[in-house]
BADREN-847255 format. One line per field, with one value per residue (C-alpha): y, z, x; residue number from 1. Coordinates in steps of 0.25 Angstrom, whole numbers, m for minus. Example, Ala and Ser with C-alpha at 12.3 -4.5 7.8 and 13.67 -1.06 7.14 Angstrom:
REM BADREN-847255
north <- c(m18:m4)
up <- c(31:29)
east <- c(49:55)
k <- c(1:2)
END
This chain:
REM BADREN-847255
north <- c(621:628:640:645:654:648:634:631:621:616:609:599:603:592:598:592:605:613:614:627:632:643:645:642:654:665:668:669:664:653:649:639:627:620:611:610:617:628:629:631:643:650:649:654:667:670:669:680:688:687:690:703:707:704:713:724:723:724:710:702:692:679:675:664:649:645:630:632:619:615:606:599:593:589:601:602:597:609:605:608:619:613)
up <- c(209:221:215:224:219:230:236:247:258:270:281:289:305:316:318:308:309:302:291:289:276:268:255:253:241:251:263:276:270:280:285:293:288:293:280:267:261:271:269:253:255:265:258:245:252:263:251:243:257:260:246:246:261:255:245:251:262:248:250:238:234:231:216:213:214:199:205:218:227:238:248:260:269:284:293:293:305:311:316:331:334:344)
east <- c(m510:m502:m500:m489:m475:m466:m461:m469:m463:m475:m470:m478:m475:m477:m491:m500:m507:m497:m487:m477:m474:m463:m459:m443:m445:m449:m439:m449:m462:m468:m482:m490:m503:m511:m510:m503:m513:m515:m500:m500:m513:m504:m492:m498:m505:m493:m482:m491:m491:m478:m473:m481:m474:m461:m463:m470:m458:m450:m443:m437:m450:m445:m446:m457:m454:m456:m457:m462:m465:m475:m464:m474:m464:m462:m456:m440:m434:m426:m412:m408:m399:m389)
k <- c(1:2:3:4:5:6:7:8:9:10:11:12:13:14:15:16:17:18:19:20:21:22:23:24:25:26:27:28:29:30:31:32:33:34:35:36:37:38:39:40:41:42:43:44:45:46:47:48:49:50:51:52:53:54:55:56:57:58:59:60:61:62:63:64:65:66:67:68:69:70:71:72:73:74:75:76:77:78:79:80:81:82)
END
């Protein structure tokens, strides 16, 4: 079991070497993989580390997820700004 307190979305990038990954439940979290997996470790350390900077910065901590999800998907196409 993925023992994580926040939704997770990882997105595969054109570069099968890399997938990018944030937590919609935490305003500015964000990372880089090298895999799904590699995603998921960071994601559970950086979240603990970022949580403890917000709160030391004395910033509102986002309440826990009580159904939290792992979303793996394909990178959103950006639109072009004309």
């Amino acid at each position: 079991m993925i023992n994580l307190k926040y939704s997770l979305i990882i997105e595969a990038t054109r570069d099968p070497n890399f997938f990018t990954f944030y937590s919609p439940d935490i305003e500015g979290f964000t990372g880089i993989g090298h895999s799904i997996e590699d995603c998921i470790y960071k994601a559970k350390w950086g979240i603990e580390e970022h949580l403890s900077l917000l709160k030391e910065r004395k910033f509102p901590i986002p309440e826990e997820n009580k159904n939290p999800e792992i979303v793996i998907r394909n990178e959103r196409k950006q639109n072009a700004v004309v």
